[in-house]
FIGUVEX-873574 format. One record per residue (C-alpha): residue in one letter; z, y, x. Coordinates in steps of 0.001 Angstrom, whole numbers, padded with zeros to 6 digits, always signed. Each point is the difference from the previous one (the first is absolute). Example, Ala and Ser with C-alpha at 12.3 -4.5 7.8 and 13.67 -1.06 7.14 Angstrom:
A+007800-004500+012300;S-000660+003440+001370;
# end
This chain:
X+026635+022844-002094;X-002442-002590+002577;X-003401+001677+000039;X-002383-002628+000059;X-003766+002220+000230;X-001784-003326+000071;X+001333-002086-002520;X-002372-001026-002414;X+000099+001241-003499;X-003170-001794-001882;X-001034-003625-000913;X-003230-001209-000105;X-002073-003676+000813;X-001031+000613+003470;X+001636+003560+000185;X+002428-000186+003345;X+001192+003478+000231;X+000480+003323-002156;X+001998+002575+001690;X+002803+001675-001680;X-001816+003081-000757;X-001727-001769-002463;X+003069-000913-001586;X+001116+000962-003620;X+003277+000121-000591;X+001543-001395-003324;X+000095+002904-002730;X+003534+001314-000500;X+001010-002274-003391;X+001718+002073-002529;X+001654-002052-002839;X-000734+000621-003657;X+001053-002292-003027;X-001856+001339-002303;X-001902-003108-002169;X-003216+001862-000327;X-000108+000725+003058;X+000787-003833+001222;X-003162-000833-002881;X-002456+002076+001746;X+001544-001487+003318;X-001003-003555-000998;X-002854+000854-001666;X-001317+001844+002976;X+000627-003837+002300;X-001752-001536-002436;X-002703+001969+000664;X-000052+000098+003368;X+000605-004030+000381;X-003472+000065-002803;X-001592+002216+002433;X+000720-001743+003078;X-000835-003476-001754;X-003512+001205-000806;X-000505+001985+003241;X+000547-003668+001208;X-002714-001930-001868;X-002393+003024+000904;X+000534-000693+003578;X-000760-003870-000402;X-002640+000463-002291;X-001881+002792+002169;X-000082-002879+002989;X-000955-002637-002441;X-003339+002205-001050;X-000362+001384+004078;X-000040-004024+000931;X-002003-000702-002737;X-002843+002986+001050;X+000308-001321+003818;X-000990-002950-001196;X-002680+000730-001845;X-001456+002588+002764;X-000233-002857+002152;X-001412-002297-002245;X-002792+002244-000648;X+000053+000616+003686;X-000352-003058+001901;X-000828-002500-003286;X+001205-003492-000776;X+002532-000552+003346;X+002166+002405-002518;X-000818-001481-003650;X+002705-002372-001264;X-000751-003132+001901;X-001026+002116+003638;X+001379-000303+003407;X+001692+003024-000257;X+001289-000111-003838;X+002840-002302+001438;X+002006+001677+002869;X-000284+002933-002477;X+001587-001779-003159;X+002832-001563+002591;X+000594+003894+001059;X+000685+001231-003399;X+001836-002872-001414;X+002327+000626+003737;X+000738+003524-001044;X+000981-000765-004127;X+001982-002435+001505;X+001832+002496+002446;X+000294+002497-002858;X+001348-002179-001913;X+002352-001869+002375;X+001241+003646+001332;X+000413+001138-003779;X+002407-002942-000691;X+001612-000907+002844;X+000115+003182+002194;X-001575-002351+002786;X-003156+000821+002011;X-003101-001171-001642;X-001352-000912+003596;X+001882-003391-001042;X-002053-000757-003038;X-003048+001405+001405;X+000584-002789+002847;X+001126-002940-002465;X-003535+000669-002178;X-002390-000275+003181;X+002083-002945+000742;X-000405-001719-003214;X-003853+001340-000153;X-000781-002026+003150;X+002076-003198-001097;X-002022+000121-002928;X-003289-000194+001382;X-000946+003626-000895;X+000179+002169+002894;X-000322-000456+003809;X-000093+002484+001868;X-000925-002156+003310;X-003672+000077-001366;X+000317+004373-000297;X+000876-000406+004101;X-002122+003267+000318;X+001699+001927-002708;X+003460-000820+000771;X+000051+000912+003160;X-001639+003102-000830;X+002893+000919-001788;X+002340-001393+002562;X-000844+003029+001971;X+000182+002349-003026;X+003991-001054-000488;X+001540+000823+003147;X-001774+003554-000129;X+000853+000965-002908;X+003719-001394+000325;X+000664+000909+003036;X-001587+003387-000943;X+002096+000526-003172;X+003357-000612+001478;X-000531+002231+003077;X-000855+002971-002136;X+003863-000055-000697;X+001329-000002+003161;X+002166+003192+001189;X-000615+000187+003515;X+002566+002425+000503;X+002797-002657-001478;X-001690-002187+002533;X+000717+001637+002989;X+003583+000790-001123;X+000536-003603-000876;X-002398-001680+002170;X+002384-002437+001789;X+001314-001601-003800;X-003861+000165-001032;X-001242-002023+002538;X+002934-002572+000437;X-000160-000732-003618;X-003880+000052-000139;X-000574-001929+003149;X+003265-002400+001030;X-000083-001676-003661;X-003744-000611+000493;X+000139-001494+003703;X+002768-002160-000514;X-001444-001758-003124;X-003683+000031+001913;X+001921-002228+002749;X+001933-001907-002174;X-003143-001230-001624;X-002149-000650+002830;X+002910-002263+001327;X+000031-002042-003331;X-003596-000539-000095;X-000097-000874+003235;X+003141-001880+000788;X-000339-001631-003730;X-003465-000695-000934;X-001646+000272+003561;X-002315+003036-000789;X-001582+001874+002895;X+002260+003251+000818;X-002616+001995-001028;X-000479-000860-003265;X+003792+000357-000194;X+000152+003288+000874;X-002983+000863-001933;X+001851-001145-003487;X+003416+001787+001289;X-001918+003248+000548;X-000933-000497-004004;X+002677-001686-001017;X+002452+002420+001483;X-000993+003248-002207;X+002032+001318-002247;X-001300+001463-003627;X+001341+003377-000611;X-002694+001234-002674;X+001594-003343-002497;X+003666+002103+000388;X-001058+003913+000593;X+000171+000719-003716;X+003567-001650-000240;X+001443+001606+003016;X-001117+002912-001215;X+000822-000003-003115;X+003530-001151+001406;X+000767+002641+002214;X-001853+002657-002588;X+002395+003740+000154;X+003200-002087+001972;X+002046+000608+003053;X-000680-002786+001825;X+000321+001041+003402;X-002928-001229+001051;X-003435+000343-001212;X-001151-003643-001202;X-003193+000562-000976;X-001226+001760+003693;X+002100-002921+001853;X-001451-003004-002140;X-003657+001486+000058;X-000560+000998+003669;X+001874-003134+001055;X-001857-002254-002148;X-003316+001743+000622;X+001210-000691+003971;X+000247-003532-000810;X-002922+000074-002080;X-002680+001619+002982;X+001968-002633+002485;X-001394-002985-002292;X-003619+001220-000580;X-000368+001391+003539;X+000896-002607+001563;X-001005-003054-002541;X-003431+001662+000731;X+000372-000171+003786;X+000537-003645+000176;X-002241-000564-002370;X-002827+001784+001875;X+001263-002164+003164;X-000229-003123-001750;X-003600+000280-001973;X-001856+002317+002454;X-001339-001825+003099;X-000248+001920+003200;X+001009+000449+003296;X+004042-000793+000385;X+000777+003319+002075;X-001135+002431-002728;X+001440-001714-003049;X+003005+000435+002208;X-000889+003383-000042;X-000946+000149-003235;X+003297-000956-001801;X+002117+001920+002482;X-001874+003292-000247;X-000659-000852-003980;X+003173+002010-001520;X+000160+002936+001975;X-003538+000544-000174;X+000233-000069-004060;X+002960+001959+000760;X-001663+002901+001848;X-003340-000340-001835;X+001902+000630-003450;X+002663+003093+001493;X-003680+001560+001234;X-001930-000574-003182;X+003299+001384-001721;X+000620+002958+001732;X-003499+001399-001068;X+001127-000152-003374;X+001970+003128+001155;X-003299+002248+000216;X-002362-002132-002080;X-000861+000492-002706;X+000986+004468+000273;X+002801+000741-002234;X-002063+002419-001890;X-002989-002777-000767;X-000502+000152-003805;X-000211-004050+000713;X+003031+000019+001816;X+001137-002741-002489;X-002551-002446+000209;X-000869+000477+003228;X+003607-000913+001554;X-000160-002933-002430;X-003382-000912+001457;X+000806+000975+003396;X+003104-003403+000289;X-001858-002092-002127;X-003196-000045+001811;X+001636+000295+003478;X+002049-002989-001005;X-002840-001901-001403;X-001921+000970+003622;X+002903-001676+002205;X+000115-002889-001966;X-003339-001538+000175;X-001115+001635+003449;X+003266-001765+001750;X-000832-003163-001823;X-003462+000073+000774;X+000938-000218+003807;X+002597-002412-000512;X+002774+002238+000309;X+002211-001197-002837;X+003101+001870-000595;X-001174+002770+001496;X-001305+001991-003253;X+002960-000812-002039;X+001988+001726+002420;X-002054+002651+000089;X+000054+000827-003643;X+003796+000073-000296;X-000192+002187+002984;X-002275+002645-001240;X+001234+000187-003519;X+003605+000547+001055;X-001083+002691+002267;X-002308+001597-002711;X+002769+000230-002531;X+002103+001626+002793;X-002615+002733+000059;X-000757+000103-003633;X+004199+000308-000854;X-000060+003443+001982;X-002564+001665-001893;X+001012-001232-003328;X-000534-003976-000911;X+002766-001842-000686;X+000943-003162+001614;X-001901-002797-001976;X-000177+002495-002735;X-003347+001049+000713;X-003695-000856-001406;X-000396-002097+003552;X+002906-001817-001180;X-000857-000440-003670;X-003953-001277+001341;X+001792-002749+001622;X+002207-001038-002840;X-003005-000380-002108;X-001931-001846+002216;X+002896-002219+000881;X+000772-000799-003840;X-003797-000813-000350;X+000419-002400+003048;X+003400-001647-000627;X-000728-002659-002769;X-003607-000975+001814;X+002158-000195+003139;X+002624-002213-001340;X-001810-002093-001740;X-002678-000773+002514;X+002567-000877+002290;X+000997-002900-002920;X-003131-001202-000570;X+000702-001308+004216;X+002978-002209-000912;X-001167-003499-000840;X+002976-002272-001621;X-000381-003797+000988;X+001999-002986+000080;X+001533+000807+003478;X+001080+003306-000745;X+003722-000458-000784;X+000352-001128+003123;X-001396+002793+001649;X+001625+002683-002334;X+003435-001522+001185;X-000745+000402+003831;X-001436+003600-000849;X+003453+000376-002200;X+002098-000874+003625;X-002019+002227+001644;X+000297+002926-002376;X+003550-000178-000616;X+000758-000212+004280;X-002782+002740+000627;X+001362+002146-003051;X+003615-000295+001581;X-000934+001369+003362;X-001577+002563-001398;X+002862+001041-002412;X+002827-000637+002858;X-001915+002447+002592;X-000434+002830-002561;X+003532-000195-000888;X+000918+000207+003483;X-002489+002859+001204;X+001431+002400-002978;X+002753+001026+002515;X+000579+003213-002323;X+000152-000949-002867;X+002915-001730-002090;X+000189-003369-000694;X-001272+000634-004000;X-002940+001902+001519;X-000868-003054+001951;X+000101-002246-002408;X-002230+002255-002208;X-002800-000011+003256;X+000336-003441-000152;X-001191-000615-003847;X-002329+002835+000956;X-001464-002027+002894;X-000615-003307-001878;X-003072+000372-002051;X-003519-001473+001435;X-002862+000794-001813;X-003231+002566+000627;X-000747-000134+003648;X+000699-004033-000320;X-002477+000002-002675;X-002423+002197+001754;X+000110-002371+003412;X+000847-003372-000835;X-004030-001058-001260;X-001154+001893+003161;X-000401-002939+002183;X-001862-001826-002983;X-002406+002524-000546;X-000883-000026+003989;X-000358-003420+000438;X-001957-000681-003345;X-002624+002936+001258;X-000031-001425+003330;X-000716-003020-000934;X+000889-001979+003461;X+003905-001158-000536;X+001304-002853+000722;X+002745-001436-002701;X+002928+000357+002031;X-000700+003971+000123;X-000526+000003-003797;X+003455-002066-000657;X+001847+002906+002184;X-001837+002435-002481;X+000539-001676-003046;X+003679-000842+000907;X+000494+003590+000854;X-001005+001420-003514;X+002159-002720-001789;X+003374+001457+001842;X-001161+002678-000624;X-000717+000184-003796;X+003335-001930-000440;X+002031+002402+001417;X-002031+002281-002020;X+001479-001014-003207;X+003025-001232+001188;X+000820+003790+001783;X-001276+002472-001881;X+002056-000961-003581;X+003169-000295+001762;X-000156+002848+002058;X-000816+002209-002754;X+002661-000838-002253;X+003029-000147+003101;X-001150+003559+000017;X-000207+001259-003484;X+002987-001296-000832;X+002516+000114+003105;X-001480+003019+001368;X+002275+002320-002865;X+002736-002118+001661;X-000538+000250+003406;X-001229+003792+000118;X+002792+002251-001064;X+000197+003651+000212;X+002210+002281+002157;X+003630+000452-001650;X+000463+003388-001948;X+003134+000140+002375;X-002414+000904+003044;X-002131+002271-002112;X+003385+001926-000692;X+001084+000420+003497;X-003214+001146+001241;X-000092+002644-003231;X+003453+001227+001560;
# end
């Protein structure tokens, strides 16, 4: 039979890939009809679906009491801004009715709860509730949290070694798709609404990026012990997470160009040099994961965890600091990938590793604030069905490029495998989330906009949350339920000849 060594073999929310070694095979079934023995079978599910019910409301209820106790830390802590009618009592209250939401939505529909989380800070700013304009400060705090610890989390799981092998698919798929529908976008603003280029190319570089976290679990769960082929999981993440560093690196880089003043030859400089000095910044920082912390450290643990999260926190704000936007973003995907390289040879596994599992918890503490902060920017008015239709044209032309080049650029694959890329390369979501309020935020802190420049911004993160909700439903369910379809294994035939 196909030997597939990197095939993964495990499921879990925000997991990408388990290695085969990890992989336990079904117990050899032996058939007995004895009706005792089928009574202590069923009684034995019963108890385990009681046991897994109640290890269930455990798990809610201990975040319940944890949010509960956070909240009454900081009560004590910093007084009335955090007693029932405080400043801060309010963004926390959207947050945790954002993530009940997602549980719920996820438990009952199998869809991402990023959706709800979005719909109730939309419906909390309609309302009158919540703003999050007049938290300008806070927000954008957290607006350089995100791409750190996304960018961070995905890269973790990238196999450099099937990167190198594969390295011409990888980058077609993670970078054609991208450039094509950044284009395609900058034309229609441009040639359709009249918007400076810049600002077009500055919502395509957002726009553009695919969400592979909102399908990982599928795909995974998909391609889970088969002979595929090909290994799905590697291809999707480290061409998504391509895609992904394109978007923030260089969404930062114009960004940084448009809202930092300065002489014209070194923002020049500035946004070309940007990428490749995250680039090289990140591989440097990376590579001394390979003697730091020693091997034989009793910390060893904590330390490496410390070592990426710290580093990446470092590159962040010291590149933003000096206007170097992009830069840090790149930097962290950069030196994570290269740690884990290090860390798989003596032992971690690929994004099966406490770095890994620090970054899933900080990400599901993030994702409902991040979602729904982002809804708390969408304003509905009496003009906006107008606008919602010209966003619709534009999705459905950019969406279309996009879809057309990755089908074509998947020159080895079949035409089933294409067509699974494809429902794999619709869903926008995080990094559209994380960006589209970004231009806001500035110009509210700044202070010194004019209203054209805050129409371009506030046009930008309507497209964008649109295609948000529009996206992210539909590309999820074209993939849980046509990937079985599309993705068949290798005929027994083959595995027969290649036995003989």
């Amino acid at each position: 039979m196909f030997d597939n060594k990197n095939t993964p073999t495990g499921v879990d929310k925000g997991v990408y890939i388990i290695h085969n070694e990890d992989f336990k095979t079904t117990p050899e079934l032996t058939f007995n009809y004895s009706s005792q023995k089928n009574a202590l079978n069923d009684n034995e599910k019963e108890n385990n679906t009681c046991m897994a019910a109640t290890g269930t409301c455990l798990h809610y209820l201990t975040i319940v009491f944890l949010g509960l106790a956070s909240w009454a830390v900081l009560w004590c802590a910093f007084g009335e801004e955090w007693s029932w009618n405080g400043r801060w009592f309010k963004p926390a209250v959207v947050v945790a009715i954002a993530w009940a939401t997602g549980e719920l939505l996820q438990m009952t529909t199998t869809l991402p709860p990023l959706l709800a989380a979005l719909v109730t800070g939309m419906i909390a700013r309609n309302i009158g509730y919540l703003d999050m304009r007049h938290y300008t400060e806070v927000d954008s705090f957290m607006r350089k949290i995100y791409p750190f610890i996304i960018l961070g989390k995905g890269s973790l799981g990238w196999n450099l070694t099937y990167m190198k092998n594969n390295w011409k698919q990888v980058a077609a798929l993670g970078v054609l798709p991208w450039t094509a529908e950044v284009v395609t976008l900058a034309i229609c603003l441009n040639q359709l609404l009249g918007y400076p280029w810049i600002w077009g190319f500055l919502l395509g570089s957002i726009y553009a990026s695919v969400s592979c976290p909102v399908l990982m679990p599928t795909v995974v769960k998909l391609t889970a012990g088969k002979n595929l082929g090909q290994n799905w999981p590697q291809l999707i993440c480290t061409a998504g997470g391509t895609d992904t560093a394109l978007s923030v690196g260089v969404s930062g880089v114009i960004h940084s160009f448009i809202m930092y003043e300065g002489d014209d030859a070194y923002r020049y400089i500035r946004a070309a040099c940007a990428l490749f000095l995250g680039a090289a910044v990140g591989v440097m920082w990376g590579s001394l994961a390979k003697f730091l912390p020693g091997s034989r450290d009793a910390y060893v643990t904590e330390l490496r965890v410390l070592y990426v999260v710290i580093g990446g926190f470092c590159a962040l704000f010291i590149t933003s600091q000096f206007g170097w936007g992009g830069t840090g973003g790149i930097a962290v995907l950069a030196c994570n990938a290269t740690a884990a390289h290090y860390w798989a040879k003596s032992g971690w596994k690929l994004n099966n590793n406490p770095a890994a599992t620090a970054y899933r918890i900080m990400w599901s503490s993030v994702e409902p604030a991040l979602f729904a902060f982002t809804g708390t920017f969408f304003v509905i008015h009496s003009s906006i069905s107008k606008l919602m239709l010209v966003g619709f044209g534009i999705l459905f032309v950019c969406l279309a490029v996009r879809l057309i080049v990755a089908f074509l650029v998947c020159t080895t694959l079949t035409v089933r495998e294409r067509l699974f890329v494809c429902c794999t390369w619709v869903p926008k979501s995080i990094v559209e989330a994380v960006l589209c309020p970004v231009a806001i935020n500035a110009f509210i802190a700044r202070g010194d906009h004019n209203e054209v420049q805050m129409e371009y911004a506030e046009y930008i993160m309507k497209l964008i949350v649109q295609a948000i909700l529009i996206t992210t439903p539909i590309g999820f369910l074209l993939t849980n339920h046509l990937g079985p379809i599309l993705l068949k294994e290798k005929h027994k035939k083959c595995e027969n000849e290649s036995e003989s």
